[in-house]
N, C-alpha and C positions, 0 to 999 in steps of 0.2 A: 586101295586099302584105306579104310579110314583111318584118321591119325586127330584125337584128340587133342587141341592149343589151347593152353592158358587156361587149364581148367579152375584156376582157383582167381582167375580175373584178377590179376596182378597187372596186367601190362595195359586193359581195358578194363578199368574200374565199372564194371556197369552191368545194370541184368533189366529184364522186363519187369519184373520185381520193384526193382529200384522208380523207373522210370513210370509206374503207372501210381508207386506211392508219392510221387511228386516231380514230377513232370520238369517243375519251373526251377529245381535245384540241378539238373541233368539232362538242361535245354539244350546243351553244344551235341549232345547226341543221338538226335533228333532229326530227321530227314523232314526237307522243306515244306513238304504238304504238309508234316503234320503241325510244324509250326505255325503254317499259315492257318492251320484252322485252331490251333489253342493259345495263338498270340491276346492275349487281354487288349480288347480296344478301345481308348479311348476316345470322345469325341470335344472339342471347345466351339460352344457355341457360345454367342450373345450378341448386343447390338456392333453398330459397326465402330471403329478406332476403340477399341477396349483391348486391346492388348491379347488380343487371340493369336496371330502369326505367330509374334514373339513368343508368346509361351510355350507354344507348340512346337516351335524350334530349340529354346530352352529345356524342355522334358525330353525331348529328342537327345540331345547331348548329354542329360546328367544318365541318363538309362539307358542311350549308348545302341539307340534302335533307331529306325526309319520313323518318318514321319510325312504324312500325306498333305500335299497344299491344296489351296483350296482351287478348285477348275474354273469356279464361277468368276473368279476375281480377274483369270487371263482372257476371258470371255469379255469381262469388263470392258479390260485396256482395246480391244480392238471396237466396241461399241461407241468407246468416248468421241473415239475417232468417225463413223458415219454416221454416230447422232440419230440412229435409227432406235424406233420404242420397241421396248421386251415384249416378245409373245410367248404364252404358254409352252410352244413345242419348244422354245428355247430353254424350259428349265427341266422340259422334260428330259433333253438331249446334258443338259449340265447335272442331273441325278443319275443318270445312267455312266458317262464319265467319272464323276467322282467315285462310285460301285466297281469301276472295272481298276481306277485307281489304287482304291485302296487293296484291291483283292490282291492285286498286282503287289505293292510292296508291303503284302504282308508276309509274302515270301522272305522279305529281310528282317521282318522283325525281331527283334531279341526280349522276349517273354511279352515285350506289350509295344502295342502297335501307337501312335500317336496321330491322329487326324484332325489337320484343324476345318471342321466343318463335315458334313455326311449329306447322303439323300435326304435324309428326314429334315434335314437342317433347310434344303433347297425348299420346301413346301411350305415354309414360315418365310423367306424372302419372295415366294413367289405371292403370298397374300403380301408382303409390302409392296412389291410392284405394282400387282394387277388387280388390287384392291379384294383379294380372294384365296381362298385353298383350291387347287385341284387336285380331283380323285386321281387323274395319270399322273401328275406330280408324285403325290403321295406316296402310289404304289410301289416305285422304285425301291424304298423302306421297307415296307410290310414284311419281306423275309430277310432282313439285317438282323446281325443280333451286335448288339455294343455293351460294353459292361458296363462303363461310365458317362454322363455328361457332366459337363464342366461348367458351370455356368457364368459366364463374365456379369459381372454389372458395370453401369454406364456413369461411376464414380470418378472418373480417370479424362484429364483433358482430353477435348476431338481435336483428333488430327488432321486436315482435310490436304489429304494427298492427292488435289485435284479429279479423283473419283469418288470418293466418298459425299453424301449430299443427305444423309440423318441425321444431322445431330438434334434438331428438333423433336425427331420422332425416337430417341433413344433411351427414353424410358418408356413409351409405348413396347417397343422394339422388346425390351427384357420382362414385359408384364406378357408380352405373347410366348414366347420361349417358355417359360418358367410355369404360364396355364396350361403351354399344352406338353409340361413334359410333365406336371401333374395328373392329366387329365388321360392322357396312356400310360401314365403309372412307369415312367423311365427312370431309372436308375440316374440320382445328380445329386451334386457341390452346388452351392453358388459361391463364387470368388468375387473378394471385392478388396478395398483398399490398394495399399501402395500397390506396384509391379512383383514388388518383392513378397510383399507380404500373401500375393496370388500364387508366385512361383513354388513357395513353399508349403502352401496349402495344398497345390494340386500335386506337389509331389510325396506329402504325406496320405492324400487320396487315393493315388497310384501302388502307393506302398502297400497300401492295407490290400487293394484287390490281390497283390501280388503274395499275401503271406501264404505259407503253405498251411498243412495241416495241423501244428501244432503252432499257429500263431507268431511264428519268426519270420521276418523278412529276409528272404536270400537275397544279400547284394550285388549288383552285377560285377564281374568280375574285372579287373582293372583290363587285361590285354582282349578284355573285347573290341572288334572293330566298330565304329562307329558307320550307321547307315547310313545315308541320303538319297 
């Protein structure tokens, strides 16, 4: 016999209703596929020691979601070490990794995903390496979709964490980012100044993707868990 519960959603505040007029105010109710496909993603790119880890960790924490590192950078640490030169297939294999990545904990996200760097990001290092773009590079990208790029500029002391080796080319580095998120028409900030003064910026740019329909910011709610 069927037996009617809670018909007046007292005890489950929630209807399809509710949930498809705004989604990101009635995120806890939500089953993980679908989060993982309407989590807001952002991406930080820019040249190298410009404060992208940090902040990517930072937005992480204040918004209380996941946040994706970067694949190329642990690729690095074991290169330093046989001093062997980048080949193509190797960035092909570092954009396909960071894709399965992000895909991966965007099942944790909490309304917006944080990445610091993307495939598309890997086709702009791979012309710093290897003097070039390639087309299997690139591809990895082509069915991403991101809502934001971030764009660091190269205002902020280099830190040379014994892997890093641009700081010469780091204003080259933010004229190539910045042409070619123009030039496919991506959606970007550029951050610049103090740490702080980036932090805030990208978290007022996050906010605005995140308003709902009538322009208010829902704020995450304090006893959410935080991802990593």
């Amino acid at each position: 016999k069927h037996v009617l519960v809670d018909r007046a959603r007292e005890t489950v505040p929630i209807s399809g209703t509710k949930i498809r007029g705004d989604a990101y105010r009635y995120w806890r109710y939500l089953m993980p596929g679908a989060k993982a496909r309407l989590a807001k993603r952002i991406v930080l790119v820019g040249p190298e020691s410009t404060g992208k880890t940090t902040l990517a960790r930072r937005l992480a924490e204040h918004f209380r979601t996941a946040w994706v590192p970067e694949y190329g950078r642990f690729l690095s640490e074991g290169k330093s070490l046989s001093g062997t030169e980048w080949t193509t297939g190797e960035f092909e294999h570092i954009a396909d990794v960071q894709n399965r990545l992000e895909d991966e904990l965007s099942y944790s996200a909490n309304r917006v995903l944080v990445c610091d760097t993307d495939s598309w990001a890997t086709g702009i290092w791979h012309r710093r390496y290897m003097g070039k773009r390639s087309g299997k590079v690139d591809s990895f990208a082509k069915t991403r979709r991101h809502d934001l790029y971030l764009l660091t500029t190269p205002d902020v002391p280099f830190v040379d964490d014994g892997l890093r080796d641009g700081e010469r080319i780091r204003d080259d580095m933010f004229h190539w980012f910045r042409d070619a998120l123009d030039a496919e028409q991506l959606p970007y900030r550029i951050l610049s100044g103090s740490y702080d003064s980036r932090f805030e910026a990208a978290k007022k740019a996050v906010e605005s993707i995140l308003m709902n329909s009538k322009g208010i910011f829902v704020g995450i709610p304090e006893h959410t868990k935080v991802c990593s």
